[in-house]
C-alpha positions as CSV (number, residue, x, y, z in Angstrom):
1,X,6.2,-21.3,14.3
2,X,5.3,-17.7,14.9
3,X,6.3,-14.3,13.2
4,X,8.5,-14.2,16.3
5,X,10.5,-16.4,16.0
6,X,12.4,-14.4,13.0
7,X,14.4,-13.0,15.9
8,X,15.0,-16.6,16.6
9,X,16.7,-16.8,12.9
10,X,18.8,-13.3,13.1
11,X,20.4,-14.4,16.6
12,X,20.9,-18.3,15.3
13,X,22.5,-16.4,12.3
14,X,25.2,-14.3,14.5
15,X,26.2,-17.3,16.5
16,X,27.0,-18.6,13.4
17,X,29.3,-15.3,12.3
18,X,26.5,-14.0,9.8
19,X,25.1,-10.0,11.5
20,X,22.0,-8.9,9.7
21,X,22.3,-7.4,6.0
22,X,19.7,-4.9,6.5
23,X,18.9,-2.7,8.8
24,X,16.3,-2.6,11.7
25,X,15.9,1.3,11.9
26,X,13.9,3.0,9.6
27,X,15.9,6.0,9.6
28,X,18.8,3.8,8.7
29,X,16.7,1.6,6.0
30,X,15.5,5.0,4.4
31,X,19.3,6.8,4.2
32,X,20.7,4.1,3.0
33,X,18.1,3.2,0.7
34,X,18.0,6.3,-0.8
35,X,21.9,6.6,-1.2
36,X,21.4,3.3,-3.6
37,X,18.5,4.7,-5.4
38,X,19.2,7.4,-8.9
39,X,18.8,11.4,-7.8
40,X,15.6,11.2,-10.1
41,X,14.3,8.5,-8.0
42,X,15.0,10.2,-4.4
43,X,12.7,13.4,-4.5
44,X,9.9,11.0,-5.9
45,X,9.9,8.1,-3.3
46,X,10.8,10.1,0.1
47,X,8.8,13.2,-0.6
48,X,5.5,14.6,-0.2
49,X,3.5,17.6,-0.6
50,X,3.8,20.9,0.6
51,X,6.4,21.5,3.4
52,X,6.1,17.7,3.9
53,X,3.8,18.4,7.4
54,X,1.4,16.2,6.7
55,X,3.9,13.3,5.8
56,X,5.2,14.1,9.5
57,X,2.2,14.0,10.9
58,X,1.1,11.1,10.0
59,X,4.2,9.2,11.6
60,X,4.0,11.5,14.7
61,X,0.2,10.3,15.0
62,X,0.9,6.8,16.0
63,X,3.4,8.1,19.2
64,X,0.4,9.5,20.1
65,X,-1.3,6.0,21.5
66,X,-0.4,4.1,24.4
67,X,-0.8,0.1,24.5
68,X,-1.4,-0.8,27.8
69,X,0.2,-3.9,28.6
70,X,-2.2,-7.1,30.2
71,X,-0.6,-9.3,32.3
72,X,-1.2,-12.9,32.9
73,X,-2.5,-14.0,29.5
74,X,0.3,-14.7,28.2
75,X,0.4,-17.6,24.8
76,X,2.5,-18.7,22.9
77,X,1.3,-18.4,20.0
78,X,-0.5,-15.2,18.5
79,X,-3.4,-15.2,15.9
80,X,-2.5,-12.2,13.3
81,X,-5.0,-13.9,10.6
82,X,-7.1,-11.8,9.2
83,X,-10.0,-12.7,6.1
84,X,-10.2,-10.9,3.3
85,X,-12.6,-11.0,0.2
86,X,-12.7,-14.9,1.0
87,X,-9.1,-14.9,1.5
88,X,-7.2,-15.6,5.0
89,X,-4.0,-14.5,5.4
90,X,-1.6,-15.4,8.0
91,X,-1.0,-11.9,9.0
92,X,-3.0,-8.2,8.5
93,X,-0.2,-6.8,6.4
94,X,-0.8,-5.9,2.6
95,X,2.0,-4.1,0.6
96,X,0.4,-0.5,-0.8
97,X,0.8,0.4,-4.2
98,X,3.4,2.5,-5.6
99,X,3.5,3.9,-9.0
100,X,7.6,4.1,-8.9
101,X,8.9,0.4,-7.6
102,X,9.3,-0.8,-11.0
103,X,12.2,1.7,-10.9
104,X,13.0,0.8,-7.4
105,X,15.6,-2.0,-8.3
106,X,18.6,-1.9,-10.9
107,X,17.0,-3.8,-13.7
108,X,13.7,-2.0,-13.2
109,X,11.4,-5.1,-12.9
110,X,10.9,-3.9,-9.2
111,X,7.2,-4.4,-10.0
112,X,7.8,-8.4,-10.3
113,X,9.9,-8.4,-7.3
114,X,7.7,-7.1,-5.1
115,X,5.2,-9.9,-6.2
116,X,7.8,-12.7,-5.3
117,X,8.2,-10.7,-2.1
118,X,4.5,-11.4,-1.6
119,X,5.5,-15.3,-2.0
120,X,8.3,-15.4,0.2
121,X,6.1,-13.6,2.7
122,X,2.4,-14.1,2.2
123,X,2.0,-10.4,2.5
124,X,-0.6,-9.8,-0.5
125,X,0.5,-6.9,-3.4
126,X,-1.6,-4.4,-4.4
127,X,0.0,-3.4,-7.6
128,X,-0.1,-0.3,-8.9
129,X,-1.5,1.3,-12.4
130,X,1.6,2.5,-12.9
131,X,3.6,-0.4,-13.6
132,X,7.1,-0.9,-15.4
133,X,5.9,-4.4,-16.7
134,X,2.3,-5.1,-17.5
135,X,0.1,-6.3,-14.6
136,X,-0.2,-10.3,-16.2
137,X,3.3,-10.3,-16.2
138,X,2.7,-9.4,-12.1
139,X,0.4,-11.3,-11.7
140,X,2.0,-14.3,-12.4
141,X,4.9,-13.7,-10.6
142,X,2.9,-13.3,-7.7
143,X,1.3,-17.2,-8.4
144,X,-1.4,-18.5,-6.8
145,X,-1.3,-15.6,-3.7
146,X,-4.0,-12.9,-2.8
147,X,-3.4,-10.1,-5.0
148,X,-5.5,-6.5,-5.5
149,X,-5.1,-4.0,-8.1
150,X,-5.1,-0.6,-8.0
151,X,-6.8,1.4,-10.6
152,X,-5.8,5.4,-11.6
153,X,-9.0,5.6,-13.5
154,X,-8.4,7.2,-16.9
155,X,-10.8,9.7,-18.2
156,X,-11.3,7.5,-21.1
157,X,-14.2,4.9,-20.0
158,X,-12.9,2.2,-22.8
159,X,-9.4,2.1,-21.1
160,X,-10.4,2.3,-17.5
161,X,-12.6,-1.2,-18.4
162,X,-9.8,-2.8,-20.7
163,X,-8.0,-2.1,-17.6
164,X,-10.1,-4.1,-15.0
165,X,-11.2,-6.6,-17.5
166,X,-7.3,-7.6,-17.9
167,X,-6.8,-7.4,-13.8
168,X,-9.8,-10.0,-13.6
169,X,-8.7,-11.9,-15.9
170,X,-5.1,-12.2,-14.5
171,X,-6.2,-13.1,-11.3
172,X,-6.5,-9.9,-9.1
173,X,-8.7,-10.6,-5.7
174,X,-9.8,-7.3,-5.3
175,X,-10.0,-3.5,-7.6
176,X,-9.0,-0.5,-5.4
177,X,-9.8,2.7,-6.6
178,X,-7.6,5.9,-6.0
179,X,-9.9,8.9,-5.0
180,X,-6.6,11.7,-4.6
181,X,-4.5,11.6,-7.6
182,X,-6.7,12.9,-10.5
183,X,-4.1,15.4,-10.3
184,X,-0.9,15.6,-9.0
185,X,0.0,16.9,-5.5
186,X,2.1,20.1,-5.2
187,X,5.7,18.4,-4.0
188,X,8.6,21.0,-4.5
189,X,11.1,18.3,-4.4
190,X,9.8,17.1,-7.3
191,X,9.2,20.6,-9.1
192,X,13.0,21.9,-8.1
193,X,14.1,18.3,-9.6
194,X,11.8,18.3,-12.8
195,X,11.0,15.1,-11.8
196,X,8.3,13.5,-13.1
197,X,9.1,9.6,-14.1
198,X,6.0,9.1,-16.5
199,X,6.7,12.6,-18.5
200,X,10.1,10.5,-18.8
201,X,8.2,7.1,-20.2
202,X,8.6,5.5,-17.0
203,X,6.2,3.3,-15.7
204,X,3.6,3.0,-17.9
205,X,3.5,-0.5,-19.0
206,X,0.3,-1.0,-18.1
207,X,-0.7,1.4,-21.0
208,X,1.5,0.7,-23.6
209,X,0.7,-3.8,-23.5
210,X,-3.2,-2.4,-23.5
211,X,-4.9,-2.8,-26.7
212,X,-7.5,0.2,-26.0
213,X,-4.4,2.6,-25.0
214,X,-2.5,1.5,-28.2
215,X,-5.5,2.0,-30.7
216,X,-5.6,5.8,-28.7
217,X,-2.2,5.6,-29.9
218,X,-2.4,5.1,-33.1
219,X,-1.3,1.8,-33.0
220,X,1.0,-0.2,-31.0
221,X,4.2,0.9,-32.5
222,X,3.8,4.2,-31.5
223,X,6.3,6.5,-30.6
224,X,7.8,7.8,-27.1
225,X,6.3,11.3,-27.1
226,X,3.0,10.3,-28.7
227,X,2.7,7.4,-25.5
228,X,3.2,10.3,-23.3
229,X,1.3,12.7,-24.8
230,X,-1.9,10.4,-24.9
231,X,-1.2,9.4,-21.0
232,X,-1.2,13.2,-20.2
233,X,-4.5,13.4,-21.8
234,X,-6.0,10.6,-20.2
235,X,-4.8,10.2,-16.8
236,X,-6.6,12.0,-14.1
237,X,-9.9,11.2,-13.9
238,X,-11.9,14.0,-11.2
239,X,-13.8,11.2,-10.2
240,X,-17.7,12.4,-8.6
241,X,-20.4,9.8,-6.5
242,X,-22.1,10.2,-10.0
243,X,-19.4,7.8,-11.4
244,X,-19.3,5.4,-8.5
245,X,-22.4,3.2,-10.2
246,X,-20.4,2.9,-13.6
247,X,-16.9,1.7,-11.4
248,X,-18.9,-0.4,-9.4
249,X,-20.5,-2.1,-12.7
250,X,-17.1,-2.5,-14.5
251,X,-16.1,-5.2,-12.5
252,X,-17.7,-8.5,-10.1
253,X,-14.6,-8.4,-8.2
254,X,-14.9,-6.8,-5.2
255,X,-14.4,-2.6,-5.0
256,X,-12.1,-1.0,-2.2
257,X,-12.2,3.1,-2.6
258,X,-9.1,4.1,-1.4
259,X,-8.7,7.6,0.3
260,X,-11.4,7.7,2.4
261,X,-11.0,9.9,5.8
262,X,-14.2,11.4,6.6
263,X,-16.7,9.4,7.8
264,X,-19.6,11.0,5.8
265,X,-18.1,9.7,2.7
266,X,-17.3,6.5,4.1
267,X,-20.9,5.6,5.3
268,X,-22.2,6.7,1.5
269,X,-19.5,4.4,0.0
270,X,-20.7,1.7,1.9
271,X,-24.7,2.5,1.1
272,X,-23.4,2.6,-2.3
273,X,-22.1,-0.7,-2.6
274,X,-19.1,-0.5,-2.0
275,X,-17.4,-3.5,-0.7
276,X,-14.1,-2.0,1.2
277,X,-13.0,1.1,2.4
278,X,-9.0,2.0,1.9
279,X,-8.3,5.3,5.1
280,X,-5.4,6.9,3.8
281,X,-4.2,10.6,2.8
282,X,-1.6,9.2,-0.3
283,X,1.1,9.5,2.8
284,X,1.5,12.4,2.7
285,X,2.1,12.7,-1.2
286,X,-1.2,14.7,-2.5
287,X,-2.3,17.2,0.0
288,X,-0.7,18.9,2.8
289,X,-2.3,20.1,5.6
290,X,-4.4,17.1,6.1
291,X,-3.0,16.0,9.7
292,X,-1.9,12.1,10.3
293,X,-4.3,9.8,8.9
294,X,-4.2,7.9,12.0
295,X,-6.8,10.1,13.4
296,X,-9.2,9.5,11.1
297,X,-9.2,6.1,10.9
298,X,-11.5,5.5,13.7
299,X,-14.6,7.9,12.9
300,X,-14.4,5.9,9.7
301,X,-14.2,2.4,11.2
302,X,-17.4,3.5,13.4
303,X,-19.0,4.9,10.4
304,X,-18.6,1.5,8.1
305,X,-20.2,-0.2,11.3
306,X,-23.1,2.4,11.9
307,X,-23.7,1.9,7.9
308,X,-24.3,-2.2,9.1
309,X,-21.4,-3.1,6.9
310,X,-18.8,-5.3,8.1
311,X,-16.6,-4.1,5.0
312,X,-13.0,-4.1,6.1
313,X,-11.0,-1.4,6.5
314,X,-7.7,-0.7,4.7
315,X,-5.7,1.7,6.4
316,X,-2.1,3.0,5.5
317,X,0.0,6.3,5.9
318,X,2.6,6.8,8.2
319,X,3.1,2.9,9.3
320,X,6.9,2.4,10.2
321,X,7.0,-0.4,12.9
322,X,5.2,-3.7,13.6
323,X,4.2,-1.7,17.1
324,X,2.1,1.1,14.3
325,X,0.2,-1.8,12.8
326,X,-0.9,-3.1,16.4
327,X,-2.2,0.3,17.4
328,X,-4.0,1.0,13.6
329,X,-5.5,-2.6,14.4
330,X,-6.3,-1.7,17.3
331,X,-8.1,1.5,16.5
332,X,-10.3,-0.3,13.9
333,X,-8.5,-1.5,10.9
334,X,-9.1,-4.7,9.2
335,X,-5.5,-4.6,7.2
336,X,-2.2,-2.3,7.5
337,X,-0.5,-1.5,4.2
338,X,2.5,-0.7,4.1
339,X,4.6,2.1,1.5
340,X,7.5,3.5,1.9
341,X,8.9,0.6,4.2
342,X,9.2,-2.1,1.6
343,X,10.0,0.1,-1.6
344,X,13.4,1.1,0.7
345,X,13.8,-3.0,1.6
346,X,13.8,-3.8,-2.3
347,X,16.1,-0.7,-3.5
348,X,19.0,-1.5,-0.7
349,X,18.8,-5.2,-0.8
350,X,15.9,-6.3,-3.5
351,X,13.5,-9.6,-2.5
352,X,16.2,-10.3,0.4
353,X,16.0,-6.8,1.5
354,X,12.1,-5.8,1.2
355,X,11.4,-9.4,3.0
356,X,13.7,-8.8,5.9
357,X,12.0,-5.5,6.2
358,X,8.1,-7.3,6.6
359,X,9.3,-9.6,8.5
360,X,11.1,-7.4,10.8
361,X,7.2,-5.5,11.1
362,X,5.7,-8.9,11.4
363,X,8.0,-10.0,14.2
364,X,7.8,-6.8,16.4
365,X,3.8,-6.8,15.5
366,X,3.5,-10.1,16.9
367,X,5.7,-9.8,20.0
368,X,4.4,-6.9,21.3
369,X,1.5,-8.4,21.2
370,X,2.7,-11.5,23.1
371,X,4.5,-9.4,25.8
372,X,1.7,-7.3,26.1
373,X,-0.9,-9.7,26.1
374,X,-3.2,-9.1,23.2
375,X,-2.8,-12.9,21.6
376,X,-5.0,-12.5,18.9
377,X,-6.1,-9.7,16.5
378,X,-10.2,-9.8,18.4
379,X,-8.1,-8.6,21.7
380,X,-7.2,-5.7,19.9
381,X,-9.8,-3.0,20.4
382,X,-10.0,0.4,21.6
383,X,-9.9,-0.5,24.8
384,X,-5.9,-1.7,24.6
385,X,-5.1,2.0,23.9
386,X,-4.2,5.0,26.2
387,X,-4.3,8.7,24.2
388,X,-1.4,10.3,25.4
């Protein structure tokens, strides 16, 4: 059995008089997806900073890379495996945390669906911070799979370990460390909205089941505004390599820093102690002007390896197809995360829809790599790709 051999299913399925329920397109998956989703939701999943060039560019990077196709090495079967943190998964995908998928599905437990979308597809969840249901509750839905959390460290030190403490103790594989969003991004579709889901409440359960948030509170019975107001103060953390040794000690699990696209800071992340290095620019969402993250990814590969670390690199931003993750393995990533993709699959179709939609990456992923003749992910090097 191969990723493949989803096709296999789909075109089983229409002989029998059942056509796919999702779409294939991106285009199509994100329209759609968005018509299903609130107004308030719209501007805050699909948009990004600035006049949204960076977001472009980091899709229009990957049509920027050839694979050239190798004949007469042809296999069957393909090797996508991949070992993480001790952990081997059956393919290089990971699903990237976002702060709004709680909010993604009607009865706003999008959080926990995404973790039984990691069960149907072995795809590991990095859950976000900002969660509508606490992270145990994710955790469990999530069972025995590979999991990470992500942490938006607070500026109060007592929170950002309660924080942790509770992800370790839940069963998190990994803590991964968002370096961009100590403030938040300029994104006018959000400012022309007002939108601004946690000013609203919204996903911040995380906080409000944590016993260190409550007591900043005033106690765990505490009023809407007063939960907001004490997030506002906290959140947003303007993190320095000063704090990295106090991050790095709150925690045995290992430590991903994730926003990492100049090689410079990669390297001294690594010397550090780091353990993994995430390459991404927020997709777009934080900083415009910033260019696709695609072309960054490989001075920071070679920088990890001229550090004599063979950390893995996380890279996301811009991934659409199963034919982006073979070129960002190719150019040097460990693992492909995937964003927007899957938060559209769960708000047009829930656990159906956001499995179809990794499957569908997982099935192009591996048969381009069959036609093409890269069986396994050590085939995949630079050397596969053509700059156009």
């Amino acid at each position: 059995m191969t990723f493949g051999d989803y096709q296999i299913e789909l075109y089983l399925g229409a002989l029998g008089g059942t056509l796919p329920a999702h779409p294939f397109d991106y285009s199509e998956l994100e329209a759609n997806a968005l018509a299903a989703l609130p107004p308030e939701l719209r501007t805050y999943v699909a948009g990004g900073s600035g006049n949204e060039a960076t977001q472009r560019a980091n899709v229009e990077a990957f049509d920027r890379w050839a694979l050239v196709p190798r004949m007469l090495n042809a296999h069957a079967e393909r090797d996508l495996s991949v070992e993480l943190f001790g952990r081997t998964l059956t393919s290089p995908l990971l699903m990237a945390p976002v702060g709004v998928v709680g909010l993604c599905t009607p009865d706003q437990h999008g959080d926990i669906h995404a973790a039984e979308v990691s069960v149907a597809t072995g795809v590991p969840l990095i859950g976000s911070t900002l969660m509508s249901d606490p992270l145990e509750d994710v955790a469990a839905a999530a069972g025995d799979g590979p999991k990470w959390f992500q942490l938006y460290t607070p500026k109060n030190r007592e929170l950002a370990a309660s924080l942790v403490s509770r992800a370790e103790a839940a069963g998190y594989d990994a803590i991964v460390i968002t370096l961009d969003t100590w403030v938040p991004g300029w994104r006018p579709r959000d400012l022309a909205s007002g939108n601004f889901p946690q000013l609203r409440g919204k996903a911040l359960a995380n906080y409000t089941s944590d016993p260190v948030f409550q007591e900043m509170c005033g106690g765990p019975d505490a009023d809407p505004s007063t939960v907001v107001f004490t997030w506002v103060g906290t959140f947003g953390n303007p993190l320095t390599w000063d704090d990295l040794p106090w991050l790095r000690s709150l925690t045995s699990l290992p430590l991903v820093l994730k926003g990492i696209c100049h090689p410079d800071d990669a390297r001294r992340a690594i010397d550090e102690g780091v353990d993994g290095i995430y390459c991404s620019n927020h997709g777009g969402r934080q900083a415009n002007g910033g260019g696709g993250a695609l072309e960054w990814l490989p001075d920071v590969v070679d920088a990890v390896a001229a550090a004599g670390s063979d950390a893995p690199v996380v890279f996301d931003s811009g991934v659409r197809t199963g034919v982006d993750v073979v070129k960002a393995l190719a150019l040097g990533a460990t693992a492909v995360a995937i964003g927007r993709p899957y938060v559209y699959g769960l708000a047009l179709g829930g656990v159906p829809g956001a499995v179809h939609v990794l499957r569908s990456i997982q099935a192009e992923a591996d048969l381009v790599m069959g036609v093409d003749g890269y069986p396994s992910r050590a085939d995949l090097t630079r050397d596969a790709l053509r700059r156009l």
